[in-house]
N, C-alpha and C positions, 0 to 999 in steps of 0.2 A: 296132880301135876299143875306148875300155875302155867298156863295157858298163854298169858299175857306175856311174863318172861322169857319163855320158850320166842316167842313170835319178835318180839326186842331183838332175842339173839339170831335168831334165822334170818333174819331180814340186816342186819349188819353184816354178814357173809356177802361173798361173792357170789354172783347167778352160778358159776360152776359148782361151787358147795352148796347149795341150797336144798337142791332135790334129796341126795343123800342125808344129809343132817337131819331134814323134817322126814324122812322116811324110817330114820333110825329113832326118832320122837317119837312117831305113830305105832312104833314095835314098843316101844317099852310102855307107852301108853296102856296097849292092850295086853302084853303081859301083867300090867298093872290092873286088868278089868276095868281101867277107868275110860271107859268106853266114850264118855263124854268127851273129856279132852282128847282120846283119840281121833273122834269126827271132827273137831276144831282144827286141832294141828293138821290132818290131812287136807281140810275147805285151802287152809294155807297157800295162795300159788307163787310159784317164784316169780320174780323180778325182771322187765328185759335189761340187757347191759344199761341203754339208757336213763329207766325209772332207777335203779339200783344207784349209777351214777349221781343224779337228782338227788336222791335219797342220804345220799353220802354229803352232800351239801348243807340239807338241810339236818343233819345229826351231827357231823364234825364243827359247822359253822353259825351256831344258831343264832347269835347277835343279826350275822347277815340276812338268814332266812328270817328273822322277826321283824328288821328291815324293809325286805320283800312283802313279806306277807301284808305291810301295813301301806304300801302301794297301790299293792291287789285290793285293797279298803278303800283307799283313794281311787283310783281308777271305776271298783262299781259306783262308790257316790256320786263321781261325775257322770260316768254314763247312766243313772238314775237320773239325775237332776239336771242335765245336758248341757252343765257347769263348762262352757267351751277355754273359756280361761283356764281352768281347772283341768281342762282334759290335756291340753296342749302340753300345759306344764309337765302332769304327767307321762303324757306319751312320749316326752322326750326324755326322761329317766325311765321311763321304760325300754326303751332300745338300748340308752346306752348302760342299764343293769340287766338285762336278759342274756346280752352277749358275755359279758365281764363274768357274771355269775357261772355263765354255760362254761367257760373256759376255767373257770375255777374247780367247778365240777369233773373237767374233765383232769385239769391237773390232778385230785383225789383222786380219780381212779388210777391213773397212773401212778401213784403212789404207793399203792395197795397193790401196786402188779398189774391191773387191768387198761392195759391204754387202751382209747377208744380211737375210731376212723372218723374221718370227716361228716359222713350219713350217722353216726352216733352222735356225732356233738349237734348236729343241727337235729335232731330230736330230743334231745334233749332241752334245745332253746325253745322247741313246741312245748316241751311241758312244762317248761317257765310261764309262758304266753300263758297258758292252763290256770297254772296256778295264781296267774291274775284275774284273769277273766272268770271263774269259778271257783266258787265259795268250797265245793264239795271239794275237788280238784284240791283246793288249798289246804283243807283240812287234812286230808291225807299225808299230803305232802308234808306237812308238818311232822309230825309223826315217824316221817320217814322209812313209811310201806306202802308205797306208791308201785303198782306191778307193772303198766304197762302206761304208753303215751295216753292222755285222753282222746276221745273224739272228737273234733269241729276244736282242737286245742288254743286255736289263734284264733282270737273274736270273742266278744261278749255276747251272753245269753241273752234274751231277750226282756227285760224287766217291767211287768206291768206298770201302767201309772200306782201311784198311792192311791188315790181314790177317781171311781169313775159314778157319775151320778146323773142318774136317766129323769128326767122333768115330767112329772104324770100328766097323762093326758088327760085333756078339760074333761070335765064332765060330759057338755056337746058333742063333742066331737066321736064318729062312730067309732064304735068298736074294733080296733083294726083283726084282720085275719090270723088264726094262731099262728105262732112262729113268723109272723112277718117280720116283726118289729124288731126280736131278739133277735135274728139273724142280722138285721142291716146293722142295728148294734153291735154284732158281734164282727160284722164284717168292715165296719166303723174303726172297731176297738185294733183289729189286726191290720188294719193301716197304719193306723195312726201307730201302735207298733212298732213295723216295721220301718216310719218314718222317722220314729226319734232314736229306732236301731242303727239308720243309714246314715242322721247326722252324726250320731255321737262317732260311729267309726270314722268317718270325712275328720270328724276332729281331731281325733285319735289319730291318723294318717298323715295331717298336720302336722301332729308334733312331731311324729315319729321322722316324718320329711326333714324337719327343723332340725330335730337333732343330728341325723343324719348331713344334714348342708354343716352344721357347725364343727363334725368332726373332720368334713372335707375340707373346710378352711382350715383347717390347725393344719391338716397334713399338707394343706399348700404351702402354709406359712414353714413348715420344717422342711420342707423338699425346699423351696426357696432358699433359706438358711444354708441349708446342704449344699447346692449350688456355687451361688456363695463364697461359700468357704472354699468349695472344691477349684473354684476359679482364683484365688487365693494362693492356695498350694500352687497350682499351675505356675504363676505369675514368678512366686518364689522357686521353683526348680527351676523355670525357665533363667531368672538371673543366676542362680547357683550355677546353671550349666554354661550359661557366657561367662561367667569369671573363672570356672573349672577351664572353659576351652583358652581364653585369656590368657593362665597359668601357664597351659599349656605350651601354650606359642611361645611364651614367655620364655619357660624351663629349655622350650626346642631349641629357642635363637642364644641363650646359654649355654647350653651343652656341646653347640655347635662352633660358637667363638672359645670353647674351654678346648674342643678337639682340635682344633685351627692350634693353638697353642701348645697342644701336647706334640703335637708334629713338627710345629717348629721348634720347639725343647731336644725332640726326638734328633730333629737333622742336626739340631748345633751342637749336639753331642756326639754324634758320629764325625762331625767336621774335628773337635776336640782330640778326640781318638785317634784320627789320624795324624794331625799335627803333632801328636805326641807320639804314634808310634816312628814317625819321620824323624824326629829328635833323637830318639834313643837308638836308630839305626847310624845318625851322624856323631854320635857320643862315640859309638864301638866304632866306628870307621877312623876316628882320630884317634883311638883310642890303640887303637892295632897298627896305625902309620905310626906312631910316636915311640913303640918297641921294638921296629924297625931302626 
């Protein structure tokens, strides 16, 4: 059985199918006696929602995850080389690709059927963080068999200098005590460590800050706009509604002089009526004297 392709496909599944599928691999494995790939496919462990999520990122969208990955190269060279130009810049496409991407990932699983909660997509953005800050981390991820979040996921590891070079001691001078000296060396070397660990994060922190201020301005600048605009509208119902009440008054003080008019239409035609039925009574009254 190929091993490889099996593992392609199990890992493309959802964490719900996963367990079943590789347990039904490891059955037919070993009615195959291929005992080998039986032990391979069962090592196999499923995925949580969120590596699987990740995972779906970097197999649906690989331009983006090549993109990524080649950050995660920039980001260790800086924090190697304590490139703070270099970190800045990156730590600020770092924030704002780790979010973009987590949200990406989670629209695929939603696509597939799987929506994720809120505690899913921010683990998911740890295992972004991951796949920058470690190389091993990254590699997997690539691949797109990543089972579970990494550990210490946000931060970079700790990267020895290139080279560290001890100056021998004179010939004069006495013999120091064993292990003195490799200790203070060593205890030297994890300083200083952890000192160009603490800048490159401060830098890093920098940018990420930077980036972070630069998305708040845009959203001032659109809320502002919004505003704005929405004071706009106001301004425009507001006149629409004085020329509506305007109208009104208008059509009122019309409607009012039209009834004034109907009423007097009304009585001059009743006044009509009668002088006509008064007529017609004095026609037959002359009318009856005169056959007399």
């Amino acid at each position: 059985m190929d091993v490889e392709e099996i593992a392609e496909e199990l890992y493309g599944l959802k964490p719900g199918e996963f367990t079943a599928a590789r347990d039904a691999y490891v059955a037919e494995a070993r009615r195959a006696k291929d005992t080998v790939a039986a032990k391979a496919i069962a090592a196999l462990r499923r995925p949580s929602l969120a590596a699987w999520a990740a995972n779906q990122l970097a197999r649906r969208q690989p331009d983006e995850a090549a993109r990524f990955l080649e950050l995660g190269e920039t980001l260790r060279e800086a924090h190697r080389t304590l490139d703070g130009e270099q970190l800045r810049a990156a730590g600020r496409r770092q924030h704002q690709l780790v979010g973009t991407l987590a949200r990406t990932a989670a629209a695929l699983a939603r696509e597939a059927g799987q929506p994720v909660s809120d505690t899913v997509l921010h683990e998911i953005e740890q295992i972004l963080h991951g796949v920058l800050a470690h190389l091993d981390v990254a590699e997997l991820w690539s691949t797109g068999r990543l089972v579970k979040t990494p550990e210490a996921a946000v931060g970079f590891a700790v990267i020895a200098p290139d080279k560290v070079s001890a100056r021998p001691a004179p010939a004069e001078q006495p013999k120091p005590k064993p292990k003195a000296k490799p200790e203070r060396g060593a205890a030297r070397l994890r300083d200083l460590e952890r000192a160009r660990t603490t800048a490159a994060e401060a830098v890093a922190e920098v940018g990420r800050l930077e980036g972070e201020l630069g998305e708040a301005r845009s959203r001032q600048t659109t809320d502002e706009d919004k505003v704005a605009e929405a004071v706009d509208l106001v301004r425009r119902l507001e006149d629409e509604l004085q020329h509506a009440r305007q109208a009104k008054a208008e059509t009122a003080a019309a409607a009012s002089e039209a009834g004034k008019a109907v009423k007097a239409a009304e009585r001059a035609l009743g006044e009509a009526r009668r002088v006509a039925e008064r007529a017609v009574r004095t026609v037959e009254r002359l009318e009856q004297q005169g056959e007399r």
